[in-house]
C-alpha positions as CSV (number, residue, x, y, z in Angstrom):
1,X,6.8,7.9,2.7
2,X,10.6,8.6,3.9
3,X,12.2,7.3,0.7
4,X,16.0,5.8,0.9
5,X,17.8,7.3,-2.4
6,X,18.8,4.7,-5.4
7,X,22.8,4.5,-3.4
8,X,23.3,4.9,-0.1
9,X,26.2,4.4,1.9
10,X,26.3,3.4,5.6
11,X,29.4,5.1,7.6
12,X,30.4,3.9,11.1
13,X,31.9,7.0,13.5
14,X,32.6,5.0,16.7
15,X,33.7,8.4,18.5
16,X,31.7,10.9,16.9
17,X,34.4,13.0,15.1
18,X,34.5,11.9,11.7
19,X,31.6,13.1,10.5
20,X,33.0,15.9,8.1
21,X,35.7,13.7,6.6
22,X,33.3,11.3,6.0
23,X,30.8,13.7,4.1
24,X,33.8,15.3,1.9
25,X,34.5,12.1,0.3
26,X,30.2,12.3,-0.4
27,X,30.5,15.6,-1.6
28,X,33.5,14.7,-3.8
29,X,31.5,11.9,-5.5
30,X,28.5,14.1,-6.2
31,X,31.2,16.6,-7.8
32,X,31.6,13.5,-10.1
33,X,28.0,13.2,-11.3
34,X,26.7,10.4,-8.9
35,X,24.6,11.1,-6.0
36,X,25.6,8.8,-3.2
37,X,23.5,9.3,0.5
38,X,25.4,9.4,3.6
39,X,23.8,7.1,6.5
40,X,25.6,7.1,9.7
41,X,25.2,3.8,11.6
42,X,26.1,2.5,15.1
43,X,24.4,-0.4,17.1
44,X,23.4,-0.7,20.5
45,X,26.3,-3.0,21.1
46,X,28.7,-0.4,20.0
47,X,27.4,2.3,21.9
48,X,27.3,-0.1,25.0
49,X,31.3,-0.7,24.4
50,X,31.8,3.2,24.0
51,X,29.6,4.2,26.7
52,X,28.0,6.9,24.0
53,X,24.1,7.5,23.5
54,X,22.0,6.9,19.9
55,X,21.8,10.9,20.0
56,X,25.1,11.9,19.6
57,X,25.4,9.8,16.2
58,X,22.4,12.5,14.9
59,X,24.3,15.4,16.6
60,X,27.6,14.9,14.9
61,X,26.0,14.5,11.8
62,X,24.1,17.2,12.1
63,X,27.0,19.6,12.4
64,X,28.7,18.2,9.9
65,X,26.0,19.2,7.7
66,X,25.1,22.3,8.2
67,X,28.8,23.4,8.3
68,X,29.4,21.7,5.0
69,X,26.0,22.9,3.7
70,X,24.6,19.2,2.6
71,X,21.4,20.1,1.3
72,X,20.3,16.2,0.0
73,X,19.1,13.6,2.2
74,X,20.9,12.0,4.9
75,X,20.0,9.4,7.8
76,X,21.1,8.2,10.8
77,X,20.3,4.5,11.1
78,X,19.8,2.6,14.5
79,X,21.7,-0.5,13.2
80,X,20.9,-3.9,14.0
81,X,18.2,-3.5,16.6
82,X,15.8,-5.9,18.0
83,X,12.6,-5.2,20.4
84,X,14.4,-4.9,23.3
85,X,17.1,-2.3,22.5
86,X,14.8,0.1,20.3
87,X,13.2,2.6,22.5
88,X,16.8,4.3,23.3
89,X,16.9,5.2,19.6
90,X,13.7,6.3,18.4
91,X,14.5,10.2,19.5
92,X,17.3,10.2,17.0
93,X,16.9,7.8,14.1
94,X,15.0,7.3,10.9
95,X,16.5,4.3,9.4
96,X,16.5,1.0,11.9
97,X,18.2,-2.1,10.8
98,X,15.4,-4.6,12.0
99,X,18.2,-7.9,13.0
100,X,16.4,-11.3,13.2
101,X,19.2,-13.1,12.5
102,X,18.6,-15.3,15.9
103,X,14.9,-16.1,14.9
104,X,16.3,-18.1,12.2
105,X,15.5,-21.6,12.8
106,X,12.8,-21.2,15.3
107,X,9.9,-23.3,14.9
108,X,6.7,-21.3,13.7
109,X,3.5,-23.4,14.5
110,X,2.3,-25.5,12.0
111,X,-1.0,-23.3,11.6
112,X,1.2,-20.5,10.6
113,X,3.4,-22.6,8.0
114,X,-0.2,-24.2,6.7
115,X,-1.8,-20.3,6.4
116,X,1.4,-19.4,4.5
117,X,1.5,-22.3,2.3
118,X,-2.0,-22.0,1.1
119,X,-1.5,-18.2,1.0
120,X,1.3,-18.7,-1.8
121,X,0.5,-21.3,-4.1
122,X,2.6,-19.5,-6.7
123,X,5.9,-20.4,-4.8
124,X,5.2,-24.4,-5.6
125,X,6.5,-25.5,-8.8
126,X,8.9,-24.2,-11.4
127,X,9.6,-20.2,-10.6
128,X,10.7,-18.2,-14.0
129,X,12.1,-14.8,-12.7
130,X,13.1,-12.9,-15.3
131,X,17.1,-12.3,-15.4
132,X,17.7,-15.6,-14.0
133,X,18.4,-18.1,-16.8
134,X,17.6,-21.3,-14.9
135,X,14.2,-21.4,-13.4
136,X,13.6,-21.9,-9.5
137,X,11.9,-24.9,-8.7
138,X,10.3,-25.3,-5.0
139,X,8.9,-28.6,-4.5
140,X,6.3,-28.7,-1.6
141,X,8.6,-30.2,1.2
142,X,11.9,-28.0,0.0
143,X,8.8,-24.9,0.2
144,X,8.0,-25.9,3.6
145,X,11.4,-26.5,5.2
146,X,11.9,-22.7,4.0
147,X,9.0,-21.5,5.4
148,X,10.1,-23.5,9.0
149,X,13.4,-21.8,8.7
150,X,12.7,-18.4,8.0
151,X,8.8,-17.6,9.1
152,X,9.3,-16.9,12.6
153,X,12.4,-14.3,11.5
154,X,9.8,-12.5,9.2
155,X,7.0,-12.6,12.1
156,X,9.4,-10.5,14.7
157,X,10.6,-8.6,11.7
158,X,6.8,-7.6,11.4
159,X,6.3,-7.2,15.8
160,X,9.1,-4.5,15.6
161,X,8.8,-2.6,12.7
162,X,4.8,-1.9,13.8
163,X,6.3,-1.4,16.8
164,X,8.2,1.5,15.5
165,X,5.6,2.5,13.0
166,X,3.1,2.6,16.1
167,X,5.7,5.2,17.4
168,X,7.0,7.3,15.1
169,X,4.0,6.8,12.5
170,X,3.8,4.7,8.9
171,X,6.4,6.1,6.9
172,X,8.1,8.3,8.9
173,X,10.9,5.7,8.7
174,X,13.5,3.8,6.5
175,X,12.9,-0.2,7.4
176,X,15.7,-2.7,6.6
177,X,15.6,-6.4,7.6
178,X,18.8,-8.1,8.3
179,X,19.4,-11.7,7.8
180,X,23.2,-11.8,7.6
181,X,24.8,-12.5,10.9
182,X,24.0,-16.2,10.7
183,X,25.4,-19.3,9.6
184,X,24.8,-19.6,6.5
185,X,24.0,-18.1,3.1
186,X,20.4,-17.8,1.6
187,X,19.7,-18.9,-1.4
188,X,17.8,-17.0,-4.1
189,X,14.9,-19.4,-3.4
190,X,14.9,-18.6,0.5
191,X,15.3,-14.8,-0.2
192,X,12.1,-14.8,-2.1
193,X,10.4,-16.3,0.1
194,X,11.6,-14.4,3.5
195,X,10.5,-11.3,0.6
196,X,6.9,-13.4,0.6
197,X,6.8,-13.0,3.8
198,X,8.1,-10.0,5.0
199,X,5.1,-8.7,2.4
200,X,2.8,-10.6,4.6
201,X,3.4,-8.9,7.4
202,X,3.0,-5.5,5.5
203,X,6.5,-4.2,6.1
204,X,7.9,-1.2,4.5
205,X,11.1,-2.6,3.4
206,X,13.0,-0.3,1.7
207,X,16.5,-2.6,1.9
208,X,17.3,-6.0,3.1
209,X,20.3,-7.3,4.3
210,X,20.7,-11.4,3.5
211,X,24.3,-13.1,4.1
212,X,25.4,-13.8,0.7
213,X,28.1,-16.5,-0.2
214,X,32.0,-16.5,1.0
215,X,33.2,-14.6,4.2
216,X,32.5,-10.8,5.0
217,X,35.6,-10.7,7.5
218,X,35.8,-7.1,9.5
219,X,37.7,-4.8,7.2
220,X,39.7,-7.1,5.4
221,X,38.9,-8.2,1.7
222,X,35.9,-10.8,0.7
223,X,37.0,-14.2,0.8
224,X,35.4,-16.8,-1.0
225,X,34.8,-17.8,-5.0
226,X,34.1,-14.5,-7.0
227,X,32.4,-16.3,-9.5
228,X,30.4,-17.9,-7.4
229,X,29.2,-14.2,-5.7
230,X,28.3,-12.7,-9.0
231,X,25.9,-14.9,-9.8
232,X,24.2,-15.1,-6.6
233,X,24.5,-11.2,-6.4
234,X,22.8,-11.2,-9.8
235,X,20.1,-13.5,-8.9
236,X,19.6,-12.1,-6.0
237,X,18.9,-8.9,-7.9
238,X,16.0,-10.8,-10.3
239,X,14.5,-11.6,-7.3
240,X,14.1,-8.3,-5.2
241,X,12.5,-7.1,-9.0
242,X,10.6,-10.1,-8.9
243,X,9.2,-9.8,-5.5
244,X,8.2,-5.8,-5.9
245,X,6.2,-6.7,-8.6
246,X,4.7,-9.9,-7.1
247,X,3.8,-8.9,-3.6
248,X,3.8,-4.7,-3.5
249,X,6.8,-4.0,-1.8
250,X,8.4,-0.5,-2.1
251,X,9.9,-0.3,-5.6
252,X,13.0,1.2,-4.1
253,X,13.8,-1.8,-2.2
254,X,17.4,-2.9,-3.0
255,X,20.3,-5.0,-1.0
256,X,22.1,-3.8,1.7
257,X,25.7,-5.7,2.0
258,X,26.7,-5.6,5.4
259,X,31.0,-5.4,7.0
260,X,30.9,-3.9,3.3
261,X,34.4,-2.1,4.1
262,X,37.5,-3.6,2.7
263,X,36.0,-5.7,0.3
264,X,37.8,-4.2,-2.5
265,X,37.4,-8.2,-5.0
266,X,33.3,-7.4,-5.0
267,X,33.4,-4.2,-5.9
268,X,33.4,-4.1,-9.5
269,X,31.3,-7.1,-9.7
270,X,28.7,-5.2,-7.6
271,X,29.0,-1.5,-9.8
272,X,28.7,-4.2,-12.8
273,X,25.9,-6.0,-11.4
274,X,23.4,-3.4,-10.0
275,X,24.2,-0.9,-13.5
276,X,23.2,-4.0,-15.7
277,X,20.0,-4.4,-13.4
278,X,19.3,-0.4,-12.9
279,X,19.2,-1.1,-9.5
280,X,20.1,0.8,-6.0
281,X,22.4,-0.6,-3.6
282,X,22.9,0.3,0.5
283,X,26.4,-0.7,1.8
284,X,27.6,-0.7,5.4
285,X,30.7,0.4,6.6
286,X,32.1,1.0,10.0
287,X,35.0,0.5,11.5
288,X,37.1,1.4,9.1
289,X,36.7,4.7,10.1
290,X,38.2,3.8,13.5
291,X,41.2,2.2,11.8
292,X,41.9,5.3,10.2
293,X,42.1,7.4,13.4
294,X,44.6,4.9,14.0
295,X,46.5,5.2,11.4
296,X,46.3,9.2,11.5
297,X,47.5,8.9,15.2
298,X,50.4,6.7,14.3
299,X,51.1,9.4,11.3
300,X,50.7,12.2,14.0
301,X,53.5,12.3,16.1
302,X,55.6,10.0,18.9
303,X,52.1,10.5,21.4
304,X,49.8,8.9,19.0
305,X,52.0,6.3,18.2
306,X,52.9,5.9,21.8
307,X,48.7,5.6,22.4
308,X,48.2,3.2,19.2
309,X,50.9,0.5,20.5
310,X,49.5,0.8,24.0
311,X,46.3,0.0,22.7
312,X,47.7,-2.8,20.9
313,X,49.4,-4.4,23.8
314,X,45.7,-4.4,25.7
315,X,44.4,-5.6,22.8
316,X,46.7,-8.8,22.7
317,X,46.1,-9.4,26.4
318,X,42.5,-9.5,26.3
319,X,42.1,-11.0,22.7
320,X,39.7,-13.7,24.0
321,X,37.2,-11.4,25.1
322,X,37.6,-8.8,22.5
323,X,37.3,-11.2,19.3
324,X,34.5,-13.2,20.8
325,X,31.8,-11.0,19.8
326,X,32.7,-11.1,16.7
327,X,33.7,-14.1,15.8
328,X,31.9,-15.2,12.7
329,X,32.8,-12.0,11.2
330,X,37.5,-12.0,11.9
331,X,39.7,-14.8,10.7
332,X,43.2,-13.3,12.9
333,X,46.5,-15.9,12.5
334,X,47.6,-15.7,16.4
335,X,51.4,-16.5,14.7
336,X,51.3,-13.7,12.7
337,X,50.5,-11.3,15.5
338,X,53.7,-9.7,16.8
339,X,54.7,-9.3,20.3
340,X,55.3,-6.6,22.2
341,X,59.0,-6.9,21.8
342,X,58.9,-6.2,18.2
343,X,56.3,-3.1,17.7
344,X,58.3,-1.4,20.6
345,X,60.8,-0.8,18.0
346,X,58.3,0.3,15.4
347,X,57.9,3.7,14.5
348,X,54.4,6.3,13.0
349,X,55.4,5.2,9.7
350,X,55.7,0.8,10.5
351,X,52.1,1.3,12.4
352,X,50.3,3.2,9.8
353,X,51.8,0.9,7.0
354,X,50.6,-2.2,8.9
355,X,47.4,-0.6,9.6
356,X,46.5,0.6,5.9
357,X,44.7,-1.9,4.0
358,X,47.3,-1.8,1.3
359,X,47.2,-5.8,0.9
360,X,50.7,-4.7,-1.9
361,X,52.7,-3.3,0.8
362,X,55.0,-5.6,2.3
363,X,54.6,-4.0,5.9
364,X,50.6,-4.9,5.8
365,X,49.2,-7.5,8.3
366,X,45.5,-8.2,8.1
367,X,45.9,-9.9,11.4
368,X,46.7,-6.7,13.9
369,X,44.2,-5.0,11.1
370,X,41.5,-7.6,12.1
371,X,42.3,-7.4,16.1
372,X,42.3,-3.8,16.1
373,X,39.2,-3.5,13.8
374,X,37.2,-5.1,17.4
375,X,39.2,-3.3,19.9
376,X,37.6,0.3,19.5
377,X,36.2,-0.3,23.2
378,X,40.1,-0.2,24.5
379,X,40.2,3.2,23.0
380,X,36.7,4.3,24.6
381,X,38.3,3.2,28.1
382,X,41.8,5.7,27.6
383,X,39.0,8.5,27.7
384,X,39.9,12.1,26.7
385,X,43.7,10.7,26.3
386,X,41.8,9.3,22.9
387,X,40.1,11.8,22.4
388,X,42.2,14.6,22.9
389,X,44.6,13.6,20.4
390,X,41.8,13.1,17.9
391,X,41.0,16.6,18.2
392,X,44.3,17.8,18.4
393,X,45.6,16.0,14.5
394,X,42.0,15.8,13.2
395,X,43.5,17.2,10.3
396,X,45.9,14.5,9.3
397,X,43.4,12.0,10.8
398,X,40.7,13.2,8.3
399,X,43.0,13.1,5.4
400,X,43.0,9.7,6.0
401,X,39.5,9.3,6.8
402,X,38.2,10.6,3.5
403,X,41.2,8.9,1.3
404,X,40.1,5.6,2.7
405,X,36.3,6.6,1.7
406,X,36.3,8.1,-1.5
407,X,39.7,6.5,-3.1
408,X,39.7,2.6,-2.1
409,X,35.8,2.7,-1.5
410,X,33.1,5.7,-3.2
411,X,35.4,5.3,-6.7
412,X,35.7,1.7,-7.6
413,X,32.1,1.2,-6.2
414,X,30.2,4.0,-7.8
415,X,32.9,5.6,-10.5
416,X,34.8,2.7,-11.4
């Protein structure tokens, strides 16, 4: 079986040309004594924005590699696909972030709740899972109003991943389930049993992605109670172990925290958290890397800067439509925007310092951060005006690239 490495770390590349910055901060990590796998992600949606295809994410990659003479594993992960949007990456992939986030809820039929039910009489009662201190208890109506919620999310979860096994063949393939573009939080009760049944439908899973407590807001810091997080991190920990044990799953299955980028509070709670349990961990980041070509461009030169702010004006015209998507995911301040009067007077240096997520420096503003972070489509649509200049200063732009990746995410995640 394809096997996904103890740490791996999912890098977005929204225009293809950061691939090489990206794998020197890998390559600088290993040089530190920790092996660290690079994934390189991007979902159908984002390619839709871009107007790019699945197989130039496996093409830049590629030469990446072979010019920097990466000789461990590396992926390139369809991320958050569903049935319908699949087949486009198949040619190209080998990881595929199965997203059933909107089967949560659905209503399985009551044969299939009663078959599970009677299929897992150990999940009644009091649960003892060793590492958690308290033990779980799962009354029979608190089982079954689990079981309503999250059964027919585990069922598709099970259509497409034999759907992709029937294609590619049984372990030619890195399977993660994601749960975490929803509402609200899973428990550690609910994650073992989604695990239950996820087992029961004899998936692969190799990493799962739940939504854990507090907010995961695109590339700003975690918000929520820290205290709080560690312990359901923790638990949630006990119960992947508990559930490889229990129902068979891959013993290399770990968590995947998704809009991982930015969330600098975590990340020594994490690196404490998965040492004490000697487990792996998967974490996604992505468009951070497109903030940093910003941030390189405004460093370049009076063009870049010129293109940045231009993009940024769009960007505050058609905020509606370009925060929408994303919603659940960006907390912007619409007063702490500024208008176009002001940035018209701001030079490289004011953009790059309002752009850098430097939450100390007084210049910073998580709120252009935030609306910029979901405007890479305005960028797509300047064409090879964008592009151009990203070839033209992928030198500074890559400096900042692999700075933002090794320094304020690889160390105090991995090294401490």
């Amino acid at each position: 079986m394809l096997r996904l490495s103890r740490f791996s770390f999912g890098v977005g590349d929204r225009f293809a040309h950061q691939a090489t910055a990206q794998l020197k901060a890998f390559q600088q990590v290993l040089s530190e004594g920790v092996q660290i796998i690079p994934v390189w992600n991007k979902s159908n949606r984002e390619h839709t924005f871009i107007g790019s295809q699945p197989a130039s994410v496996r093409t830049a990659a590629d030469l990446a590699i072979k010019q920097a003479g990466w000789t461990l594993p590396w992926h390139t992960d369809a991320d958050h696909i569903r049935l319908e949007t699949v087949d486009r990456f198949l040619d190209s992939s080998d990881f595929f972030t199965i997203d059933v986030a909107d089967s949560i809820g659905q209503q399985p039929s009551q044969e299939a709740i009663s078959r599970f039910l009677k299929n897992h009489p150990e999940l009644f009662g009091n649960l003892h899972i060793a590492g958690i201190e308290e033990s779980i208890f799962l009354s029979g109506d608190a089982l079954a109003q689990i079981v309503t919620k999250y059964l027919v999310a585990a069922q598709e979860a099970g259509r497409i991943y034999r759907y992709i096994a029937n294609k590619l063949g049984e372990g030619n393939f890195i399977a993660e389930v994601s749960m975490d573009e929803t509402d609200f939080p899973q428990t550690p009760q609910e994650l073992l049993v989604i695990l239950a049944a996820l087992a029961d439908e004899r998936i692969a899973l190799q990493t799962i992605a739940p939504k854990f407590t507090g907010r995961f807001n695109k590339g700003v810091d975690y918000v929520g109670d820290l205290d709080r997080f560690a312990k359901e991190f923790q638990d949630d920990l006990c119960v992947l172990a508990h559930a490889v044990k229990r129902y068979g799953l891959p013993d290399n299955l770990k968590l995947s925290v998704h809009s991982g980028s930015d969330k600098y509070s975590i990340y020594p709670i994490i690196r404490q958290a998965v040492a004490k349990a000697q487990a792996g961990l998967h974490i996604k980041t992505a468009g951070t890397t497109w903030l940093e070509e910003l941030i390189g461009l405004s460093e370049s030169g009076d063009e870049g800067t010129r293109l940045v702010r231009d993009i940024y004006a769009t960007a505050l015209e058609q905020i509606g439509s370009l925060t929408e998507p994303y919603a659940s995911v960006i907390d912007i301040r619409m007063s702490e925007l500024p208008d176009l009067n002001t940035v018209e007077k701001w030079d490289g240096h004011r953009w790059a310092n309002t752009l850098r997520h430097i939450p100390t420096h007084p210049q910073y503003n998580s709120n252009v951060r935030q609306l910029l972070h979901v405007s890479f489509k305005l960028a797509a649509k300047k064409g090879t005006r964008y592009t151009d200049l990203l070839k033209e200063h992928s030198e500074i732009i890559g400096r900042n690239v692999y700075e933002n990746l090794y320094e304020r995410h690889m160390r105090p995640l991995f090294l401490g």
